[in-house]
C-alpha positions in Angstrom: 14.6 106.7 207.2 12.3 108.2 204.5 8.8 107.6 205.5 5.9 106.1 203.6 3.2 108.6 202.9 -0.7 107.4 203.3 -2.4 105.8 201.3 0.1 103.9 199.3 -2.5 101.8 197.4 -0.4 101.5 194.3 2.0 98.4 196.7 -1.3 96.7 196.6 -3.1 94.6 194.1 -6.8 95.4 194.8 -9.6 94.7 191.6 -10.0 98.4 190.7 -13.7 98.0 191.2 -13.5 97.0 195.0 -13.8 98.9 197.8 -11.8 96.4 200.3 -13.0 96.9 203.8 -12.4 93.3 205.0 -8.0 93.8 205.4 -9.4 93.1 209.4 -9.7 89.4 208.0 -7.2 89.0 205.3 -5.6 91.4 204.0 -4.9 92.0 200.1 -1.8 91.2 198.2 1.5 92.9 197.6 1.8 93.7 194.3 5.0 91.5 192.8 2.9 88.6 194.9 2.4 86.3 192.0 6.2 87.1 190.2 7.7 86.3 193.8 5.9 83.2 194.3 6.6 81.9 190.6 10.4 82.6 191.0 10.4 80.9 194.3 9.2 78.1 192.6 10.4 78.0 189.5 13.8 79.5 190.1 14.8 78.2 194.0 13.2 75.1 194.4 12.8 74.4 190.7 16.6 74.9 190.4 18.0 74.4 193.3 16.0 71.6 194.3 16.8 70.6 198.1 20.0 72.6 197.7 17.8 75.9 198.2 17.9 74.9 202.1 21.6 76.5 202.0 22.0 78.2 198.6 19.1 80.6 199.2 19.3 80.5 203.0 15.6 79.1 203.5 16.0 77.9 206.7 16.5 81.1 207.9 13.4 82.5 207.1 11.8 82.0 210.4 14.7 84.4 212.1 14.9 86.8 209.5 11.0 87.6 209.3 10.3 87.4 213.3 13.0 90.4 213.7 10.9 92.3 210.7 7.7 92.2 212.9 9.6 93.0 216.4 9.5 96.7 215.9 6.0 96.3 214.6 5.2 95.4 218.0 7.8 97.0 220.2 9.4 94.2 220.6 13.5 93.8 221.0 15.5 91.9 218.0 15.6 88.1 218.4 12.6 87.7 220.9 10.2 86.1 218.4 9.5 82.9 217.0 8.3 82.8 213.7 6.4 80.1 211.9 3.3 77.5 212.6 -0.3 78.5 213.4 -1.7 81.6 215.9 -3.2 78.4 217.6 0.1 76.4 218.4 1.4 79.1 219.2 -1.1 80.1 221.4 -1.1 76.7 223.1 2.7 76.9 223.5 2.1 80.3 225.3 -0.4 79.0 227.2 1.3 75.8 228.6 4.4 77.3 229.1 2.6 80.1 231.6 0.9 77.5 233.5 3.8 76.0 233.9 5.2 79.1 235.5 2.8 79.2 238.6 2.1 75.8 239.3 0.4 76.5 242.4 -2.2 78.3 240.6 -5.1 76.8 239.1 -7.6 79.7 237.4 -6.9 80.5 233.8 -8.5 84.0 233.3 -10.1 85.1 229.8 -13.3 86.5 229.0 -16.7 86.1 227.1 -15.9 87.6 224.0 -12.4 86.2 223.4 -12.2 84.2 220.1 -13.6 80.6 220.2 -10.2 79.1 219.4 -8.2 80.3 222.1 -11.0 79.2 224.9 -10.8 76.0 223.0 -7.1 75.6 223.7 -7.4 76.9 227.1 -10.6 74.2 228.0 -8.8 71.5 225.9 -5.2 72.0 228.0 -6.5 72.3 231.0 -8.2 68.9 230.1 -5.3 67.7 229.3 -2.9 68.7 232.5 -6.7 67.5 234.8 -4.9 69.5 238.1 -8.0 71.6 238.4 -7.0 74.4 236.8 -10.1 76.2 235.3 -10.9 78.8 232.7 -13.0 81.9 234.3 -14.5 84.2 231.0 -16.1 87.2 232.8 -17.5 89.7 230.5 -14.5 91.9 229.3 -15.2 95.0 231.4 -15.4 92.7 234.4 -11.8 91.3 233.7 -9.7 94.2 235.8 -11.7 92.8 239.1 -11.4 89.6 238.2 -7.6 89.6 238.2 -6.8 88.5 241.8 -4.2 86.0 243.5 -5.6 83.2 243.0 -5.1 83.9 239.4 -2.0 81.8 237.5 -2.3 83.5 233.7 -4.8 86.4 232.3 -4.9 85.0 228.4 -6.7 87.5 226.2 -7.2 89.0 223.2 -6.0 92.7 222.5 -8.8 93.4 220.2 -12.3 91.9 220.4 -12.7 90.0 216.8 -16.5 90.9 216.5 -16.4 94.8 217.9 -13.0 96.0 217.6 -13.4 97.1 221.5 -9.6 96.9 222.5 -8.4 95.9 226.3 -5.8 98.2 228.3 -3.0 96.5 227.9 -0.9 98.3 230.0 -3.5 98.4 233.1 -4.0 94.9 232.9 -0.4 93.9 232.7 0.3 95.9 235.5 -2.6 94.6 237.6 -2.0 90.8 236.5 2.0 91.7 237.4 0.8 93.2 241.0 -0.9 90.0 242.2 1.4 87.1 240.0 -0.3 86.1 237.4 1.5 85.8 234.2 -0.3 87.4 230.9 -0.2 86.6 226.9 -1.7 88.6 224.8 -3.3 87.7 221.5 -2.9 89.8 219.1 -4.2 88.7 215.7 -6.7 92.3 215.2 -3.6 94.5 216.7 -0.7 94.0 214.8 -0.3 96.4 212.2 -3.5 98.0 213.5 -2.5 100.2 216.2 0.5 100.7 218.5 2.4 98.2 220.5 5.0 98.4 223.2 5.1 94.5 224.2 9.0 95.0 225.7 7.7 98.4 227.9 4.2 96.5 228.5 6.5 93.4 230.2 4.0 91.3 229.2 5.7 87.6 229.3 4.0 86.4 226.3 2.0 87.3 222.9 0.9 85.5 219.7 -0.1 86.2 216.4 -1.3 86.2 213.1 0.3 87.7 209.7 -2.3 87.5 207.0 -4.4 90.3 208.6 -3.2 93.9 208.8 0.5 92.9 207.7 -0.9 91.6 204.6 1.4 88.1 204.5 -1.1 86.3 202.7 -3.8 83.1 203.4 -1.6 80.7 205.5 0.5 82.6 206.3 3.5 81.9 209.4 2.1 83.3 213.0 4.3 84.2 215.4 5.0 84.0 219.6 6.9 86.8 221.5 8.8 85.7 224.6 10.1 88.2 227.4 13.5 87.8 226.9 14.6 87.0 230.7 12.3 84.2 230.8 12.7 82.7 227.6 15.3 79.8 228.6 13.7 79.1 231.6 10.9 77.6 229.7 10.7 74.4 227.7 8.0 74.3 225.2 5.0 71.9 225.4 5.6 71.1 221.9 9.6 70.2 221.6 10.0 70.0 217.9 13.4 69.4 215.8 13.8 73.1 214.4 13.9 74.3 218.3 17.1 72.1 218.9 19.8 73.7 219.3 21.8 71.2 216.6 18.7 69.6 214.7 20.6 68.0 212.2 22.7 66.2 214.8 19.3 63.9 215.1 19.8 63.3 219.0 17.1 61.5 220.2 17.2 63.6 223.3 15.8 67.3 223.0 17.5 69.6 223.9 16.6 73.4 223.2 18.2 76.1 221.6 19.1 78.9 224.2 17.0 81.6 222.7 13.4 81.7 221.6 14.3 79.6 218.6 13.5 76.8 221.2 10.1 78.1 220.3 10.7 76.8 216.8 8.6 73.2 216.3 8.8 72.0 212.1 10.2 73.2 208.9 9.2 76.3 207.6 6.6 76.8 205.2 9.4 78.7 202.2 6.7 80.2 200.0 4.8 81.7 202.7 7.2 82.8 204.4 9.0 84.6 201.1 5.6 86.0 200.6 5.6 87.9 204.4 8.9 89.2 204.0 7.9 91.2 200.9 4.9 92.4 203.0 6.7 93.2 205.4 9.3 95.5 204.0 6.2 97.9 203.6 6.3 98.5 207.2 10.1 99.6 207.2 9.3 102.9 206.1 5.7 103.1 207.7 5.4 105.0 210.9 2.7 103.3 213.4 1.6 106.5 214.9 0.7 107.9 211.6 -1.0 104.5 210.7 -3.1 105.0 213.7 -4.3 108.8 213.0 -5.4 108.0 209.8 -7.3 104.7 210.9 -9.0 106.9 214.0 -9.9 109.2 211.2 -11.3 107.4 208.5 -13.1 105.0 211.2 -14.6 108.4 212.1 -16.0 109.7 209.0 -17.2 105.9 208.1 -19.0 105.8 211.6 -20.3 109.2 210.9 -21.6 108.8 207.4 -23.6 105.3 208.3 -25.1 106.5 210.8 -26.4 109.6 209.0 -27.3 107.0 205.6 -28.1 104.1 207.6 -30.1 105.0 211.0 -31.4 101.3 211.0 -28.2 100.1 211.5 -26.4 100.1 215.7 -22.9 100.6 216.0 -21.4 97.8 218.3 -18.1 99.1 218.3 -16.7 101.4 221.3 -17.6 105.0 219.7 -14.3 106.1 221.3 -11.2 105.8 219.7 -9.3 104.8 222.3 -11.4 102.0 223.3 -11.3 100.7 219.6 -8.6 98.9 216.8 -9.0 99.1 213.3 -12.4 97.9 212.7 -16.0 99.2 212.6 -18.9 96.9 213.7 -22.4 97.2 213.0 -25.2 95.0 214.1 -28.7 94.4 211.8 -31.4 92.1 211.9 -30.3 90.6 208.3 -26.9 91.1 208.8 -25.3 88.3 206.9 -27.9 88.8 203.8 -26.1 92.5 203.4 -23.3 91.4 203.8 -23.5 89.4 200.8 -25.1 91.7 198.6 -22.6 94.4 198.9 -20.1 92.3 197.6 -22.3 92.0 194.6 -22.5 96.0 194.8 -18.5 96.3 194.9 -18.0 96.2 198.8 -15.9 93.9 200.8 -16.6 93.6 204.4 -17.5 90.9 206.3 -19.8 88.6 208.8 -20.0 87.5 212.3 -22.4 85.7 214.5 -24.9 86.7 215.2 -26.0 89.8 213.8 -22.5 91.7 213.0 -21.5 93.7 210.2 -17.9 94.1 210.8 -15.6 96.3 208.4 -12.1 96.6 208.6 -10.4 100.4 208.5 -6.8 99.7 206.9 -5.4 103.1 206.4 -2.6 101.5 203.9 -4.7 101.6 200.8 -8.2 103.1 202.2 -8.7 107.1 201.4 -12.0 109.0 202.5 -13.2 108.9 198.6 -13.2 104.5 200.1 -15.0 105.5 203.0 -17.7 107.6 201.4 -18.2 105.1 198.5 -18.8 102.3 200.6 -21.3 104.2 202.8 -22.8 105.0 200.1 -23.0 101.4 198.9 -24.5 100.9 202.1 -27.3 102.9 202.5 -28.2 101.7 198.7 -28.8 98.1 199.9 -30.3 98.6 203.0 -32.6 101.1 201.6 -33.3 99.6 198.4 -33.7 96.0 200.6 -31.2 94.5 197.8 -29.9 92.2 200.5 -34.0 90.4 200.2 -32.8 88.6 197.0 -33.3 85.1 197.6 -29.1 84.6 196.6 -28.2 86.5 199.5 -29.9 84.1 202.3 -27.8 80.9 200.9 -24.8 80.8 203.6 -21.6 80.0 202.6 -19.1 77.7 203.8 -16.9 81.0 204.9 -19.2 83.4 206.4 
């Protein structure tokens, strides 16, 4: 297989004048986005009207996308479930584990995971009320706090504010040594850095598609399921695309033997459509490689802030093995400067409270990105651009 070499900005369509740095958060489109989309509409369902379900194969979408991410991840063919939201599935994963050691009762996280997967946690555990209850230790704390009392460690890979990334193979291993059943979220992993979820033995992960693998706003999440565990397990929500005949209409569910059971409601064609092309990138694309350039070039942009901007703290681990893709800097006015470098031609992005965060996607970044947005940097900060009274409105999306 011939390999892609880095950068390969010309798949992408980014505004010439942009230095894109935000990819962490959504990442840009592939260019034949818009033509795809069209024909989709105009030709498939336009055309074909509800016949498109069987003429142009659409309800096999879900399948034939979940087995493009597997080796993304290091996952086997046919143990993913494509489709839905990162936060059903995440409450599929999550019900389904608790279900798997019902004489347990603590639900282990941490402080820093993102809001809406403590949300699901708090909200299911509600909902079951057998006094199960979430513990969030700080995330250095989480190793000690992984003990037999313990019935699932539920945590994000890579911290969405810092980039600081968990070791997932230590902490599988622990949580495996004591019982407890683990699912990994990995919305700021995939596509970012290496994964081995089949040699990790994790029993679950979740995640999103519109990040690093570029599928676009909306776009389908997905759930990993150990294989040996997978029909052992009956999802929390059964829907009619799990069954395994859901056009027999039984009013009776009954699953799918594979993690199609995973499957809940019909899939979302144009989104899908629009993953697949994004996806095909990563057929010739070589994660190791994808990682060296990304520790590089977060490097140099770490380096060169540091010397332009001294007012500025990096919040992100400074070592590379401790980080993902993304660079994180805290400032007082953090939010202001984040808006007025998107006047000034860079894209990154804001997070509560003071965080600058800035996503390193080595697929269309070179160092001539990295030294023009430091550059862009230091001018704002230094110049106090980010003071204009424009720059202090917030936004709806921050």
């Amino acid at each position: 297989m011939n390999t892609t070499s880095l950068p390969c900005k010309e798949l992408f369509s980014i505004p010439s004048h942009l230095v894109y740095l935000d990819g962490n958060s959504l990442g840009p489109p592939l260019r034949g986005s818009a033509e795809l989309a069209a024909h989709v509409v105009n030709e498939e369902w336009g055309r074909e009207l509800i016949n498109a379900w069987n003429t142009e194969d659409w309800m096999s979408l879900p399948v034939t996308v979940a087995n493009q991410i597997a080796p993304i991840i290091g996952a086997p063919q046919d143990s993913i479930s494509a489709g839905d939201t990162l936060s059903i599935k995440a409450y599929q994963a999550l019900a389904a584990a608790i279900q798997m050691r019902p004489n347990r009762q603590i639900v282990l996280s941490d402080s820093g995971n993102f809001p809406t997967d403590l949300y699901i946690a708090q909200g299911l555990i509600d909902l079951i009320d057998k006094s199960h209850k979430l513990r969030t230790p700080p995330p250095e704390e989480v190793l000690d706090n992984i003990t037999e009392e313990v019935a699932v460690v539920y945590l994000t890979h890579v911290d969405y504010r810092t980039g600081r990334m968990h070791d997932m193979k230590a902490i599988t291993e622990k949580a495996h040594q004591v019982g407890a059943v683990t699912i990994w979220d990995l919305a700021h992993s995939v596509g970012a850095v290496p994964l081995e979820l089949q040699e990790s033995q994790t029993e679950f992960a979740v995640g999103c598609t519109y990040k690093y693998l570029n599928g676009g706003p909306g776009a389908p999440a997905f759930i990993y399921v150990r294989p040996d565990i997978v029909t052992s397990i009956d999802p929390a929500i059964a829907g009619w695309m799990g069954h395994k005949s859901p056009f027999a209409m039984s009013l009776k569910y009954d699953p799918v033997h594979s993690v199609e059971r995973f499957r809940i409601g019909t899939p979302s064609v144009v989104q899908f459509k629009l993953l697949q092309l994004a996806l095909k990138v990563w057929q010739t694309l070589d994660m190791k490689e994808v990682r060296k350039r990304s520790v590089h070039l977060s490097k140099l942009f770490i380096d060169e802030i540091e010397s332009r901007c001294p007012a500025l703290t990096l919040t992100s681990p400074r070592s590379s093995a401790m980080r993902g893709s993304q660079v994180s800097f805290s400032y007082a006015n953090a939010y202001s400067v984040i808006q007025a470098l998107s006047d000034q031609g860079l894209i990154g992005d804001f997070r509560e409270p003071n965080i600058m965060r800035f996503g390193i996607t080595p697929l269309y970044l070179d160092e001539g990105d990295i030294t023009r947005a430091a550059q862009i940097l230091e001018q704002v900060v230094s110049d106090e651009t980010w003071r204009r009274p424009q720059y202090e409105v917030r936004k709806t999306v921050t």
